[in-house]
C-alpha positions in Angstrom: 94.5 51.9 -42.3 91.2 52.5 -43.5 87.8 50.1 -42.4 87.5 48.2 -45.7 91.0 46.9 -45.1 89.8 46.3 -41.2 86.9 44.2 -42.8 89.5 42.5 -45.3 91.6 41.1 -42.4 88.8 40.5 -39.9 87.2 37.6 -42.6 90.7 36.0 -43.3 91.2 35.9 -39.8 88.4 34.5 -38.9 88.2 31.9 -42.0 91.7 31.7 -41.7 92.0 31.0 -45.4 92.4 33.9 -48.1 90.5 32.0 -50.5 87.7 31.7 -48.3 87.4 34.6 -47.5 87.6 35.7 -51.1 84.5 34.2 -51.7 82.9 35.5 -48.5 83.5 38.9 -49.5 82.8 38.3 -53.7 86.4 39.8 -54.7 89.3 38.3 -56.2 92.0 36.8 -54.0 94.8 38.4 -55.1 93.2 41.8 -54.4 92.4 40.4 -50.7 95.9 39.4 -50.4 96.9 42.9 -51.4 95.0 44.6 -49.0 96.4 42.7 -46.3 99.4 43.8 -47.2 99.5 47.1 -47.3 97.8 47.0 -44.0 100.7 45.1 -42.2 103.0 47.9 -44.3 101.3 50.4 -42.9 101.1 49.3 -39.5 105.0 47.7 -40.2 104.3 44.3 -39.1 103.2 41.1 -39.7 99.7 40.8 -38.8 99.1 36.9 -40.3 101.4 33.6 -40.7 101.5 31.5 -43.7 100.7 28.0 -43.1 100.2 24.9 -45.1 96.4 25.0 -44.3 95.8 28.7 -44.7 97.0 31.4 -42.4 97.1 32.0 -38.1 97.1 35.7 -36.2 100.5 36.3 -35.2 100.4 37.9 -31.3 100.3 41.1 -32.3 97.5 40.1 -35.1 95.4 39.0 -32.3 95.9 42.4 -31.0 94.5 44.0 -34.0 92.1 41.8 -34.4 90.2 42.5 -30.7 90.7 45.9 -31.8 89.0 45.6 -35.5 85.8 43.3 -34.0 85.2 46.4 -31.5 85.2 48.8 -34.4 83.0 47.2 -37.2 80.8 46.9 -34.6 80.7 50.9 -33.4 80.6 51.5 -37.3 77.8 48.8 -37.8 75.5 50.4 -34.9 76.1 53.7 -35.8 74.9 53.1 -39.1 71.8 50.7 -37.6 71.0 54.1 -35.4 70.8 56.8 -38.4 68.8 54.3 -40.3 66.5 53.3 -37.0 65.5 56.9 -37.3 63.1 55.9 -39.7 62.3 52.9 -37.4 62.9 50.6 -40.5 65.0 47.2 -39.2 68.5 47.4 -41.1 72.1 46.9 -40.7 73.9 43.4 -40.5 73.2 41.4 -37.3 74.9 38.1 -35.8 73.1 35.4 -33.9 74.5 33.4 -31.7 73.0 29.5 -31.5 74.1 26.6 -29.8 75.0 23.5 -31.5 71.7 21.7 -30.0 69.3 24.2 -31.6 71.6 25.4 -34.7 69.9 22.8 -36.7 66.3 23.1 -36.2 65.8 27.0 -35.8 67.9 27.7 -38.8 66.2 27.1 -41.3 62.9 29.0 -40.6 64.7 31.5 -38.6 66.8 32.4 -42.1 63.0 32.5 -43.7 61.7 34.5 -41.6 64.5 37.1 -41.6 64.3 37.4 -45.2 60.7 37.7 -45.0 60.3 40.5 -42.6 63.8 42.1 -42.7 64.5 42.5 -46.5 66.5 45.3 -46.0 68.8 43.5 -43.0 71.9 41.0 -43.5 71.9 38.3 -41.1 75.1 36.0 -40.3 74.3 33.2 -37.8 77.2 31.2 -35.8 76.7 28.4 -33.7 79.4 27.9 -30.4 78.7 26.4 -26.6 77.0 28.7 -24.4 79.8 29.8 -22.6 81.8 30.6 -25.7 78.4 32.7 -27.1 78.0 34.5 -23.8 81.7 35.9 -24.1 80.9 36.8 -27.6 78.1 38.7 -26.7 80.2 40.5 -23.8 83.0 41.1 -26.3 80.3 42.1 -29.1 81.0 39.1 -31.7 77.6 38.3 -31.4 74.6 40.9 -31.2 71.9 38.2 -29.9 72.6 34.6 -28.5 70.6 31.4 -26.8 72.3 30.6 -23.9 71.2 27.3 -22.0 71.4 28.2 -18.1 73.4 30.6 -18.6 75.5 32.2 -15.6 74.9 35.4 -14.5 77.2 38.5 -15.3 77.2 41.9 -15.2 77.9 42.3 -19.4 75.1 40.1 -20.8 71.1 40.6 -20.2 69.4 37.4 -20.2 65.6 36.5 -20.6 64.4 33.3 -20.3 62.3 31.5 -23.0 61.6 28.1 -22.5 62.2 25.4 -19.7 62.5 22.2 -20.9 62.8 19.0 -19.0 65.7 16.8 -19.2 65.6 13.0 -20.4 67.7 10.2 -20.6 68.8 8.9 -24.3 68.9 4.9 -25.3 68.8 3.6 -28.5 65.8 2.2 -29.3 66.2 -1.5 -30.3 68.3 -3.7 -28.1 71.7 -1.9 -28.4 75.0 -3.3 -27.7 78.0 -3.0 -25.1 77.5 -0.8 -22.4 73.8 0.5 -22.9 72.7 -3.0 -22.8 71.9 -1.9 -18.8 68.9 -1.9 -18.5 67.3 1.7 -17.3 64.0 -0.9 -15.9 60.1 -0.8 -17.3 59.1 2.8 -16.6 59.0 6.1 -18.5 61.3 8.0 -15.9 64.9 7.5 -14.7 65.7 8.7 -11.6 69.4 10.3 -10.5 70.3 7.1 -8.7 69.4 4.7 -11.4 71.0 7.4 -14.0 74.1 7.4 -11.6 74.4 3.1 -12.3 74.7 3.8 -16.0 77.4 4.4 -18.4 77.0 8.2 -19.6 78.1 10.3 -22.6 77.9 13.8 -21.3 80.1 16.6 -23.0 82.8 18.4 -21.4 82.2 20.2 -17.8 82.1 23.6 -19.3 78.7 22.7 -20.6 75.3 23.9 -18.9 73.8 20.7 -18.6 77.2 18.4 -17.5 77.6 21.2 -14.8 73.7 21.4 -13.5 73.9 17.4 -13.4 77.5 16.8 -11.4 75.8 19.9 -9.5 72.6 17.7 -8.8 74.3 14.4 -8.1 77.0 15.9 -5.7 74.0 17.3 -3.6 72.2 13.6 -3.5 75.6 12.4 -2.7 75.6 10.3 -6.1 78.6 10.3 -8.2 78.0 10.4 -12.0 79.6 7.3 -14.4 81.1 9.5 -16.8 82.1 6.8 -19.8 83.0 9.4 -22.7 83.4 13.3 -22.8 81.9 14.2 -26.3 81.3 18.0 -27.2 78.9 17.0 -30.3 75.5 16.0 -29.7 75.4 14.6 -32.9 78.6 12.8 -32.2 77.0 11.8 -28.6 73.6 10.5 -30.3 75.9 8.1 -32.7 77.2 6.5 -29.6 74.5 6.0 -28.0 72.8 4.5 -31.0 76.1 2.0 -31.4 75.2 0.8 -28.0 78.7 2.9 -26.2 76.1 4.7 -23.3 73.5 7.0 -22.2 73.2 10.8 -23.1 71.2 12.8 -20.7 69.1 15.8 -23.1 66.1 17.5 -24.1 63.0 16.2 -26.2 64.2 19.4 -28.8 68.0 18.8 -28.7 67.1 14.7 -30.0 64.4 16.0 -31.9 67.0 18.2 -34.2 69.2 15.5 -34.6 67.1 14.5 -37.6 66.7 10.8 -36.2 64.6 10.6 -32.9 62.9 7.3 -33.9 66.2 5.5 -33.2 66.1 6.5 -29.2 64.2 6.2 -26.4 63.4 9.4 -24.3 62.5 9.0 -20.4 62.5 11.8 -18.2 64.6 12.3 -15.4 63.0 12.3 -11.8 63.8 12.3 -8.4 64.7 15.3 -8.8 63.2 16.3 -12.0 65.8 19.0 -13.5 65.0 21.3 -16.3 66.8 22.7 -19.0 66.7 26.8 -19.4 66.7 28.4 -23.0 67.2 32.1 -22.3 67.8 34.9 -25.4 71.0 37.1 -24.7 72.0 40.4 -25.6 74.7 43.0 -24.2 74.1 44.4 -21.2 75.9 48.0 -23.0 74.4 48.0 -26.7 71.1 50.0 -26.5 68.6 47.5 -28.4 68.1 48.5 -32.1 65.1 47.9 -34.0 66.8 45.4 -35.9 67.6 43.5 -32.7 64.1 43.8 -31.2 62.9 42.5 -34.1 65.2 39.2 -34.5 64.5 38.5 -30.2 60.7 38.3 -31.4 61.4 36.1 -34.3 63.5 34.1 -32.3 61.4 34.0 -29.0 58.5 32.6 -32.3 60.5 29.8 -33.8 61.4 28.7 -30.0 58.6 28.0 -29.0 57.1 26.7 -31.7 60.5 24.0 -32.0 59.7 23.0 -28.7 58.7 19.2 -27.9 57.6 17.6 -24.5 58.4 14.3 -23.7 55.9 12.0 -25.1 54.3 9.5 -23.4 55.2 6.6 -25.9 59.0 6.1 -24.8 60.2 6.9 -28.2 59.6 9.8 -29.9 58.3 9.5 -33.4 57.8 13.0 -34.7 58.0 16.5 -33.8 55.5 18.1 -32.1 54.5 22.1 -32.8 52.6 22.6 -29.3 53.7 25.7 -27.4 55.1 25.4 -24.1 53.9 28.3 -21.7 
């Protein structure tokens, strides 16, 4: 076992596809596929199954696989420490986004790495926040954003921006269910947001669980029409007329098409959405990471948007938010 073959069964594993990960890594597949091998000879069993589609972790794969994530990440910051001695920003470093902000900080956040970290390799991967907080705890993912995130004793979390949550229509007349009418005025409050059809994703997600939280305490009960995960899938629904969504100016301003909604802020109580940056509470902070939490902490708040006055937002607005 040696850590090039560790690196080698970590990308198939995680692509789940030799081919892919082939062309991840820039070498031939069959030389991939040999590696592998002699890996599960050496260790005298099989670490991967064959499918149709590409290939799953057997149990004792999985195994291996924990194991393998841990140690590319001891070899990765021990080589990030020797070369911090210098206090010159190297090494490889994963960020963590969530789907809401993947779209709109990537690009300028991949611009800005390559502008001030030439010497760095940056892989970015977008999840829910619960999902990214456990890969930060388990060391997947060096530096997260985590919206209201829980507190726990493995991640460090430091807030960034507080943004206020709004209710989603389309904006023409809409069909079906969001023909209800929300009434005349810019806000929505939690009883007239508890008399509307609603697309909200799953109940692991921060803002599903801080609004069932809010309306349990008014004693409202929430008219859940659709569980979707996607917030591009959600925005597509709401556009066809299927419901509300309940979000932030930022999270309808990345879907690429905020013209098409209407955006009214939710009152009565007005609740806020928290954007915190997240890093292991046990990795000592490299100057690669310090680095990447300024960029980051930048592009936030220079994405952020308020809720306009006009109901529908027409652009994207660059003001800072304190």
């Amino acid at each position: 076992m040696n850590l090039k073959q560790l690196e080698y069964f970590v990308r198939v594993a995680e692509l789940g596809s030799f081919s892919k990960a082939a062309m991840i890594l820039n070498i031939a597949q069959p030389a991939l596929s040999r590696q592998v091998r002699l890996l599960e000879t050496d260790l005298h069993v099989n670490l991967l199954t064959r499918t149709g589609r590409g290939v799953v972790l057997t149990d004792v794969g999985q195994r291996l696989f924990d194991h393998s994530v841990g140690i590319l990440q001891l070899v990765a910051r021990a080589t990030e420490d020797i070369e911090s001695a210098r206090d010159e920003p190297a090494g490889r470093i994963v960020i963590g986004l969530p789907p809401s902000m993947g779209r709109l900080l990537t690009p300028p956040l991949v611009d800005g790495f390559r502008r001030s970290l030439p010497k760095a390799r940056l892989a970015v991967v977008e999840g829910l926040s619960a999902h990214l907080a456990e890969w930060i705890a388990t060391g997947r993912v060096d530096v997260g954003l985590l919206h209201n995130p829980e507190s726990q004793a493995a991640i460090e979390v430091t807030p960034v921006l507080d943004e206020p949550l709004g209710v989603v229509s389309p904006a023409g007349k809409g069909t079906g269910a969001a023909k209800k009418k929300v009434g005349a005025s810019d806000t929505v409050t939690l009883a007239e947001l508890a008399r509307l059809p609603l697309i909200l994703p799953e109940r692991s997600h921060a803002i599903r669980k801080l609004l069932e939280t809010q309306a349990a305490l008014t004693g409202h009960k929430l008219n859940v029409a659709l569980e979707i995960s996607s917030v591009q899938s959600i925005l597509e629904l709401v556009r066809g007329g299927h419901g509300h969504a309940v979000l932030t100016p930022t999270a309808l301003v990345a879907s690429g098409q905020p013209e098409a909604f209407v955006l009214r802020k939710l009152v009565e109580p007005s609740l806020t959405s928290t954007l915190c940056l997240a890093v292991s509470a046990h990795k000592p902070a490299t100057p690669l990471t310090k680095h990447v939490l300024r960029l980051l902490r930048e592009l936030i708040l220079a994405a952020a948007v308020p809720i306009p006055a006009p109901r529908a937002i027409r652009g994207r607005s660059t003001a800072r938010q304190p």
